[in-house]
Structures are given as structure tokens and as C-alpha cells.
C-alpha positions as CSV (number, residue, x, y, z in Angstrom):
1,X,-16.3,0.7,34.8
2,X,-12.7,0.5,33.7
3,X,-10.7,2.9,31.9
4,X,-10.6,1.0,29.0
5,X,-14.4,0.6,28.2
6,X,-14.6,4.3,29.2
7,X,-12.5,5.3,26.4
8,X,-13.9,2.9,24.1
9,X,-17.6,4.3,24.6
10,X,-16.6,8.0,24.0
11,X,-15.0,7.3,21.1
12,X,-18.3,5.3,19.6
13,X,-19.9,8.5,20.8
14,X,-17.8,10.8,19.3
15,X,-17.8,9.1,15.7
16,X,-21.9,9.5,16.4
17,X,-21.7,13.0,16.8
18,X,-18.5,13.5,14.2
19,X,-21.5,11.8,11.5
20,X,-24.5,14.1,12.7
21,X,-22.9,17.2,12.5
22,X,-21.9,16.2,8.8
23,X,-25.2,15.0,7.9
24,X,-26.7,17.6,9.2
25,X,-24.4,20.2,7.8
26,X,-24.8,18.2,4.0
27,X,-28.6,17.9,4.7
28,X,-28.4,22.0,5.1
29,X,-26.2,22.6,2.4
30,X,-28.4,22.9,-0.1
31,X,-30.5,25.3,1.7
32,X,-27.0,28.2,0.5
33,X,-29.2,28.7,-2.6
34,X,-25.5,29.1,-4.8
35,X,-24.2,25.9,-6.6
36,X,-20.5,27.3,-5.5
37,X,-20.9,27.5,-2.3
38,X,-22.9,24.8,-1.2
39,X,-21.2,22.1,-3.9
40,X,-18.0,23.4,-2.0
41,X,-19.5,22.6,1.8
42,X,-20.8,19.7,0.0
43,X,-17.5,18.1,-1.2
44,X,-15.5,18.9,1.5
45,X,-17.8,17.3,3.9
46,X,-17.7,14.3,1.9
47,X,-13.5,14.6,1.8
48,X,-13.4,14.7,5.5
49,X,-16.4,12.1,5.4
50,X,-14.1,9.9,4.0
51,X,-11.1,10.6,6.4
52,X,-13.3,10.4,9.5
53,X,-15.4,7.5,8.6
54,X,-14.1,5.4,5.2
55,X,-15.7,5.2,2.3
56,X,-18.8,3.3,3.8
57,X,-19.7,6.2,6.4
58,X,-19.2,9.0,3.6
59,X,-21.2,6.8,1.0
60,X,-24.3,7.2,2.8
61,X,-24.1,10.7,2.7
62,X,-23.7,11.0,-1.6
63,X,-27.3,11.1,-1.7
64,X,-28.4,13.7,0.5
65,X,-27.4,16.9,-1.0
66,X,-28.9,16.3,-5.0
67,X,-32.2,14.9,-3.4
68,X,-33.1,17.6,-0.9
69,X,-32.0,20.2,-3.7
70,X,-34.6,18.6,-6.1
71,X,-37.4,18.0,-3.7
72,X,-37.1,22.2,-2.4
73,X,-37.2,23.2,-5.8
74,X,-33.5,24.4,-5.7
75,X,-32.1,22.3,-8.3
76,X,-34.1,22.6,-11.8
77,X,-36.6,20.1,-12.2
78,X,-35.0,19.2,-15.8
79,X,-32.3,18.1,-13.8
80,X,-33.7,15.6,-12.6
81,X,-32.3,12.9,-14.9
82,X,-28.9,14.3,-13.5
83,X,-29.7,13.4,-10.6
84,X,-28.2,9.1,-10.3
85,X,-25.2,10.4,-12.7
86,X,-24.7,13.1,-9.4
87,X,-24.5,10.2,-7.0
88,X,-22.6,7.9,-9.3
89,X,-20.2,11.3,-9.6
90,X,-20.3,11.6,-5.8
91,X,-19.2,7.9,-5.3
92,X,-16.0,8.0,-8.1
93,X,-15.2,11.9,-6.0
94,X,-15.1,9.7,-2.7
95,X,-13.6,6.5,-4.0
96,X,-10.7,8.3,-5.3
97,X,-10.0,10.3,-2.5
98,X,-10.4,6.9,-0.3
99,X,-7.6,5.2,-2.7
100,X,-5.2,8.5,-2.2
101,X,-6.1,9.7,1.2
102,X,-3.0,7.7,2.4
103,X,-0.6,8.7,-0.7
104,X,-0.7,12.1,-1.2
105,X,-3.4,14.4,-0.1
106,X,-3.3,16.6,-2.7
107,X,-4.0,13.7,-5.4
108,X,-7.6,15.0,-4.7
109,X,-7.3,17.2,-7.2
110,X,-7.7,14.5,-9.6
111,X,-11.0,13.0,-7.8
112,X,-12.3,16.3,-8.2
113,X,-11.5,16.1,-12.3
114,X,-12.1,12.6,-12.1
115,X,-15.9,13.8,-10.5
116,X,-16.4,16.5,-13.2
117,X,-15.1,14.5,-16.0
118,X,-17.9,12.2,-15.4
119,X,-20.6,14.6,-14.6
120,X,-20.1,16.6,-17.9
121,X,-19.7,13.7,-20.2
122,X,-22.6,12.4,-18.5
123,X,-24.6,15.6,-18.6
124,X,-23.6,16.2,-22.2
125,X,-24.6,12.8,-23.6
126,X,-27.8,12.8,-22.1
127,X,-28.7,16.0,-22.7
128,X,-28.1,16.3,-26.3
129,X,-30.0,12.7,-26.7
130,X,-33.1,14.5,-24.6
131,X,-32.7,17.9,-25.7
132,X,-29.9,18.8,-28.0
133,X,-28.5,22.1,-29.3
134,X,-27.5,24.8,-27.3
135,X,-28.9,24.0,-23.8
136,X,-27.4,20.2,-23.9
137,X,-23.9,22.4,-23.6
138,X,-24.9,24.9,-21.2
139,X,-25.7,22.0,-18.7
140,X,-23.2,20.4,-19.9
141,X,-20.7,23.3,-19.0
142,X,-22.8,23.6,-15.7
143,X,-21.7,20.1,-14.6
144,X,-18.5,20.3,-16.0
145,X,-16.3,23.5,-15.0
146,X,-18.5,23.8,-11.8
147,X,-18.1,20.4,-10.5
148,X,-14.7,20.6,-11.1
149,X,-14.6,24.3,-9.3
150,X,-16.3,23.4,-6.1
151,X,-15.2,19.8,-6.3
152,X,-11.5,21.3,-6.0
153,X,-12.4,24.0,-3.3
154,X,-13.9,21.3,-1.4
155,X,-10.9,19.5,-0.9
156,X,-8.8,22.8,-0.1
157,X,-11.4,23.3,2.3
158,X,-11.4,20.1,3.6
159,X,-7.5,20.4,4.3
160,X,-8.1,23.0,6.6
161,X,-10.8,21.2,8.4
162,X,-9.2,17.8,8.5
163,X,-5.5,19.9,9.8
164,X,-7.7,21.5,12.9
165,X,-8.9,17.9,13.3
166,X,-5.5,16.9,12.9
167,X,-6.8,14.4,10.8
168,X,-4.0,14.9,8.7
């Protein structure tokens, strides 16, 4: 075998194992029990999803985290509407990042408000159509100041990760 095809087969290999330990870290996350921490994990490894694999490869993984939360009972069942407006936030979060990943890295800030923007007008709309009163703005909050929170800790994370990687 030449050194070429060598090279060319560790790399497909290493983008394999690159996406396991990811998935399996975003299929884990959820398993932190705290909405900080593990929406942190979880939007950093989407971040470096993105720088690692495009948006394609880290699109598969927006789905994960909201439905193993749900299914183990650690996300509220009256969340569970919330649940497509998470993966729709999850998809603007890593679209933006994939449009300024080349610009300015710290642009991701504005995924992350871009994410939580979305999330609590989302949240609060539905919400106070379902529910109303008080507890329509306490999830609303919930997916508002939070998302933005670990959404922006995830991409400070992320930097470190991605600068051992020396991804960028």
C-alpha cells in the first residue's frame, strides 16, 4: 500500500472516531442532570461539530440531546412541545457559527443570542397560547437567559477545545 492511501484511510478513520466520541459525549450529556452544565457540553460539542465536520456532520447531532433528555425523564414532560423549536434553535446556533467560523470566531456570540432569541420567543408564544400567565414567562425566561448562558459558554469552551485541536 502506498503512502498516499495510507494517509488517506487514517484520516477517514480519524473523522470516524472525531464523530463517536462527540456523539457519544452529546448522547451522555444529558445524563449531568443541570441544564448549565450539560447545555454548555452540549453547545460546545456542536461548535466544534461544526469546525470538525461542517454543518452536515454537526446537524445530525441537534437532535440527540432534547430527545434522550425527554425520553429519561430529565427534561419536563410539559416541555415537550419545546422540543422541534430546540432543534430548529440548535440548527440557527450551528448555521451561524458555520457562516462565521471563517470570519471571526468570536461572532459566535451572536449564534448563541441568535439561539436564545429564538428559543424564548418561541417558548413564550407558545406557552402563553397553551398555558398563559405566570408559568408561560418562567419557561419563557428558562429558554431565554439560559440558552443564551450555556449557548455562550459553549462556544468559550469550544475555543479551548478547538485551540488544543488546533482547529483554530
Amino acid at each position: 500500500m502506498n503512502q498516499s492511501k495510507v494517509v488517506a484511510i487514517s484520516r477517514d478513520y480519524s473523522m470516524l472516531i472525531n464523530f463517536a466520541v462527540i456523539l457519544s459525549l452529546i448522547v451522555l450529556a444529558p445524563l449531568l442532570s443541570n441544564q448549565i452544565l450539560t447545555g454548555t457540553l452540549v453547545n460546545s460539542l456542536l461548535v466544534v461539530s461544526v469546525f470538525l465536520f461542517g454543518f452536515s456532520g454537526a446537524f445530525l447531532l441537534v437532535f440527540i440531546p432534547s430527545i434522550i433528555s425527554w425520553f429519561l425523564g430529565l427534561l419536563p414532560l410539559a416541555m415537550g412541545p419545546m422540543i422541534p423549536f430546540i432543534f430548529v434553535g440548535n440548527l440557527i446556533f450551528i448555521g451561524v457559527i458555520g457562516i462565521i467560523k471563517d470570519k471571526n470566531y468570536w461572532l459566535g456570540f451572536v449564534a448563541a443570542s441568535a439561539k436564545a432569541v429564538f428559543l424564548f420567543v418561541s417558548s413564550y408564544v407558545l406557552f402563553n397560547f397553551f398555558v398563559g400567565g405566570n408559568n408561560a414567562k418562567i419557561v419563557a425566561s428558562m429558554m431565554g437567559y439560559v440558552q443564551v448562558l450555556t449557548a455562550s459558554l459553549g462556544v468559550v469552551l469550544a475555543y479551548g477545545v478547538l485551540k488544543i485541536l488546533k482547529r483554530i
